[in-house]
N, C-alpha and C positions, 0 to 999 in steps of 0.2 A: 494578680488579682487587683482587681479596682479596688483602692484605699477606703475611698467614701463608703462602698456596700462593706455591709458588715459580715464576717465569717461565722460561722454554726456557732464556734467559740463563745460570739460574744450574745448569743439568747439564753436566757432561763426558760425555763417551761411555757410562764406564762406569757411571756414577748414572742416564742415561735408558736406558740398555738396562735397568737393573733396575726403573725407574718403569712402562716400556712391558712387562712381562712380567706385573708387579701390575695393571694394567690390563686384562691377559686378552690380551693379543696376543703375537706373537713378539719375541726381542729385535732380530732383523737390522733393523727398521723404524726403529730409533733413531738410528741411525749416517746413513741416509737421509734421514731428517729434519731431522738439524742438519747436514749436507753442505750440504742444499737452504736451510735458515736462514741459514747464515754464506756461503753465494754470495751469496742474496740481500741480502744487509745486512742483515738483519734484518724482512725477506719470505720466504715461502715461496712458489712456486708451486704451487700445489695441486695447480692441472687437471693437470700433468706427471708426478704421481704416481700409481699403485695403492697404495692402503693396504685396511687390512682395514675393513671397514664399524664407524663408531665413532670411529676413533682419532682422526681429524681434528679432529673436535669435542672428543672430552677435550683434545687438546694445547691449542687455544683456549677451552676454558672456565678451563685454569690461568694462558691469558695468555703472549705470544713474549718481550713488554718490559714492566719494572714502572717505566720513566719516557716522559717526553715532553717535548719542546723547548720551553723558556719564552722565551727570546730566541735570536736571532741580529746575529751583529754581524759585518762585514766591511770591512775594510781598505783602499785600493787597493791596497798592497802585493800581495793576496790572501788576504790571514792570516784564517781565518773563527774565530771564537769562538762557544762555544754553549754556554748555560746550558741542564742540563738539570733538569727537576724531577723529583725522585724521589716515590713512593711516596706517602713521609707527609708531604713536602708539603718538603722541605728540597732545596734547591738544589745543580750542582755544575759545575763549570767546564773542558769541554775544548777543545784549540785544532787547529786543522790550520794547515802551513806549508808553504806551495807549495816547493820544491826548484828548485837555479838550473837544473835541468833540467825543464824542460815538460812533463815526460811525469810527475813524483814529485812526490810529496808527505812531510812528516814528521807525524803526531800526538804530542800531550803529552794527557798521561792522569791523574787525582786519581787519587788511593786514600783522602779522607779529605774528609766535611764539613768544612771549618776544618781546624784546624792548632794541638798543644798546643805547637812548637819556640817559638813567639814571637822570630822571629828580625826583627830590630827595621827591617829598612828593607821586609820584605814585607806587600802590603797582607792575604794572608790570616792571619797571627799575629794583626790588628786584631778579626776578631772569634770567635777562640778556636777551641776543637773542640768539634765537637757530637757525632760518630761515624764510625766505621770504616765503609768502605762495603762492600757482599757482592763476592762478585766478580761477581756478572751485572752489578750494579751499574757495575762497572767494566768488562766487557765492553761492555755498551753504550753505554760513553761509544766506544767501538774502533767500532761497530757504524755510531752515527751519523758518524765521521768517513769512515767507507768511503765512506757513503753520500755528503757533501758532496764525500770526492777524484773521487769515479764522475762525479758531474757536472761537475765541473771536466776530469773530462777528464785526471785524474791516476790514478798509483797509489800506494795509500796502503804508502810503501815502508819507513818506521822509525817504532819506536816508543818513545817516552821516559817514562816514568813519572815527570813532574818536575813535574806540576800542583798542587792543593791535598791539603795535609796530606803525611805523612813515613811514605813507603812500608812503611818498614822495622819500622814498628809497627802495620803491618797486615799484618804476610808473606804470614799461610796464603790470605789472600784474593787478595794481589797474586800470589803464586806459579798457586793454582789459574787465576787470569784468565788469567796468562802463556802457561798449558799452554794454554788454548784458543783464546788469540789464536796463538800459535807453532802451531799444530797443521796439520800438513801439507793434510787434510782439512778444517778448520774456519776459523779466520783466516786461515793461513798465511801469517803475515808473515818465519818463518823465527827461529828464538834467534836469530844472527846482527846481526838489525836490531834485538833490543827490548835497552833500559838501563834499568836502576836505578838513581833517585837516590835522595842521602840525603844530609844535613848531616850524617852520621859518627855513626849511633850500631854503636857496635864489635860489640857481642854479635850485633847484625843482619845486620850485613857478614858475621863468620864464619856465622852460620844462614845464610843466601842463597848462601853458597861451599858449605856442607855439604848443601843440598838437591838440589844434581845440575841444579838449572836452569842452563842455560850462558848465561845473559846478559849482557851487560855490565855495570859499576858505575862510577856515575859519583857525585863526591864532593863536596859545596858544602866551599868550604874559606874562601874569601875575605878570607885573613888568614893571611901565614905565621909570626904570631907568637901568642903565646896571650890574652894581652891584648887587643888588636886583636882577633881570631877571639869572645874571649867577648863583649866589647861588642854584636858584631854577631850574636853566633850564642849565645842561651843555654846550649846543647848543648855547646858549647868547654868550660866551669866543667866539666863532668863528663869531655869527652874531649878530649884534649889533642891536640896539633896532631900531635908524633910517636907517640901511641898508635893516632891515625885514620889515618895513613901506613903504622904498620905494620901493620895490620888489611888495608891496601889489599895489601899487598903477599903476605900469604896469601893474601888473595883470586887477586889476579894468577898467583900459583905453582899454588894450587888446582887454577884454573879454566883458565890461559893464557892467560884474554882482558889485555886494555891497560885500563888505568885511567885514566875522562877524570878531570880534575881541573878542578871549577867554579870562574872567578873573577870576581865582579863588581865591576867596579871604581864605588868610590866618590870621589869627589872630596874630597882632600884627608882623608881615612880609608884606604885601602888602598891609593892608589895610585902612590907616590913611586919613583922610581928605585932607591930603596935596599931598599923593601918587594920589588921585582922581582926585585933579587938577590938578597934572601934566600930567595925562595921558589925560584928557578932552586937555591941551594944545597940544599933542601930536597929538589928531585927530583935532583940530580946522581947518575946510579948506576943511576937509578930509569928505566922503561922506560912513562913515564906519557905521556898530553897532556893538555895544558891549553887549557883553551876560554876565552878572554875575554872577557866580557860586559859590555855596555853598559846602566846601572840605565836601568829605567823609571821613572821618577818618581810616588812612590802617595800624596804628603802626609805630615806627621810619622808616624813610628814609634811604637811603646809608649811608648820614653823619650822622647817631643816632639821628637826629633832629625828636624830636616829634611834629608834626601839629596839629591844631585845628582850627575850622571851629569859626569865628567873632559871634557876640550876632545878633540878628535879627536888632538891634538898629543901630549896625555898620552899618550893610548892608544897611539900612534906608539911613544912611548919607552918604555914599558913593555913591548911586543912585542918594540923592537929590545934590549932587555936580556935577555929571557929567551931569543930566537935566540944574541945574542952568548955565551951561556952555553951553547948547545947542547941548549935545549929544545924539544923539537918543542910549540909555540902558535899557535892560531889565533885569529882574532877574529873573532864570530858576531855575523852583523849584526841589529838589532834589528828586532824585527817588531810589526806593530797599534799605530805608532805613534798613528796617528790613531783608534783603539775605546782600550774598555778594554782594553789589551793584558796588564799587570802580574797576578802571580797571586791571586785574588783578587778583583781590581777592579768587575771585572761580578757577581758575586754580592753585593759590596757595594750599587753602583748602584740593581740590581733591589730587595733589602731595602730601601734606604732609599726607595724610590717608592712601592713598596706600602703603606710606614708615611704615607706622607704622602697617599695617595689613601685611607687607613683601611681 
């Protein structure tokens, strides 16, 4: 497909009713055609349609999808991963995650080739940022997960924006994908189920409250001290630990939605008894949750720092400290232990095979 024309992916409602007007036909046929694209996952059925003689074929000479599946990878867990290749040839990483109920599924969604945070224990900081992705681009990372929860037999029920690169500096793309994944007629996954992550860049948080999208936002924090937080999170050096809290909490007042708060525990880095109080003091007041996560292990960081994920016992006692404090925390259990689960990792994998098969 020609790069320059754009795919069905990347219209809203109101850009393909004005594309299908310049084409010579009416605009009611727009609305029709991406209803019958986003049921289909990213098929149409044709034969079910009357359109006007023509239309058919210009929608498919511009092209439905500008990617295509370069790997699959699946878990026993369930946890499916899918590298997709774009366009001009560059890679991007989304995952689905079965729900402890049978019937649901969760997707995680990139907004970004690489990743400029270099945040030191992730395997995608290892190799940089190439570019922002469009949002069809990121619709269809939505599009193939549908497709994989449909045959599983799931419904593809939340959406998390927590894949490669840092949402928040790619808004107007993430925002437009949001509107048509959220769209009652079109993804309809509902605002309700989709979140924003982001390692705390502040000006982003308030643009994302001020846009009127009602999503969630959820906060890599991983450190309730600033030292601690910058070591592992470049981003901290610029936003500090109470500027990204209270950023959260405009948010929160804004919007009304609840602020998860992301914490990965690192062994013997972030995760002592003491770190858990301080952070339970942190949110005291505060009407946030906190998700605790268990590292995946991706090899040295930027700094050569090798990570390792805490004993289940750690994890034990750092839960029951921020409970005994009165914070509503959960512990998310890991998934694709056995693929490349970590974010990242499979786009690593793939590049480095390719260079070796030349």
């Amino acid at each position: 497909m020609d790069a320059t024309v754009p795919a069905l992916t990347e219209y809203s409602v109101a850009d393909f009713e004005r594309q299908v007007v310049t084409w010579g036909h009416p605009a009611v046929h727009a609305r029709r055609i991406l209803r019958r694209f986003y049921a289909g996952a990213g098929a149409i059925a044709w034969e079910r349609m009357e359109l006007p003689r023509g239309l058919r074929e210009r929608v498919l000479a511009d092209g439905l999808c500008g990617s295509a599946l370069a790997t699959r990878q699946q878990d026993p867990d369930g946890t499916v991963k899918l590298l997709l290749r774009l366009g001009d040839g560059r890679t991007v990483e989304t995952v689905l995650m079965p729900d402890r109920r049978s019937d649901r599924a969760a997707g995680c969604l990139s907004t970004q080739v690489g990743c400029a945070m270099g945040c030191d224990f992730c395997a995608t900081a290892q190799g940089g940022f190439e570019r922002n992705l469009t949002s069809g681009e990121i619709v269809e990372q939505f599009l193939a997960l549908l497709r994989e929860a449909r045959a599983a037999q799931r419904k593809l029920r939340t959406i998390v924006f927590m894949g490669m690169g840092e949402p928040l500096h790619n808004l107007e793309a993430v925002l437009a994908a949001v509107r048509r994944i959220g769209h009652g007629e079109l993804g309809a996954v509902g605002w309700a189920q989709i979140a924003v992550s982001t390692v705390g860049i502040v000006p982003g948080i308030d643009a994302l409250a001020a846009s009127g999208v009602p999503v969630a936002l959820a906060i890599s924090l991983h450190a309730p001290d600033n030292a601690t937080r910058a070591r592992l999170l470049p981003s901290g050096r610029r936003y500090g630990v109470a500027e990204v809290l209270a950023a959260a909490d405009r948010y929160q007042a804004l919007t009304g939605r609840v602020v998860n708060i992301q914490y990965c525990l690192l062994a013997g880095v972030n995760d002592s008894p003491e770190q858990a109080r301080a952070l339970a003091a942190l949110l005291a007041g505060r009407r946030m949750h906190v998700n605790i996560l268990l590292y995946n292990p991706t090899g040295p960081g930027l700094s050569g720092t090798t990570y390792a994920p805490p004993s289940r016992e750690t994890v034990g006692v750092f839960l029951a400290e921020l409970h005994a404090a009165g914070i509503v925390a959960h512990f998310r259990r890991p998934r694709g232990a056995e693929i490349d689960g970590a974010c990242g990792q499979l786009r690593a994998r793939e590049a480095t095979e390719r260079q070796d098969t030349g």
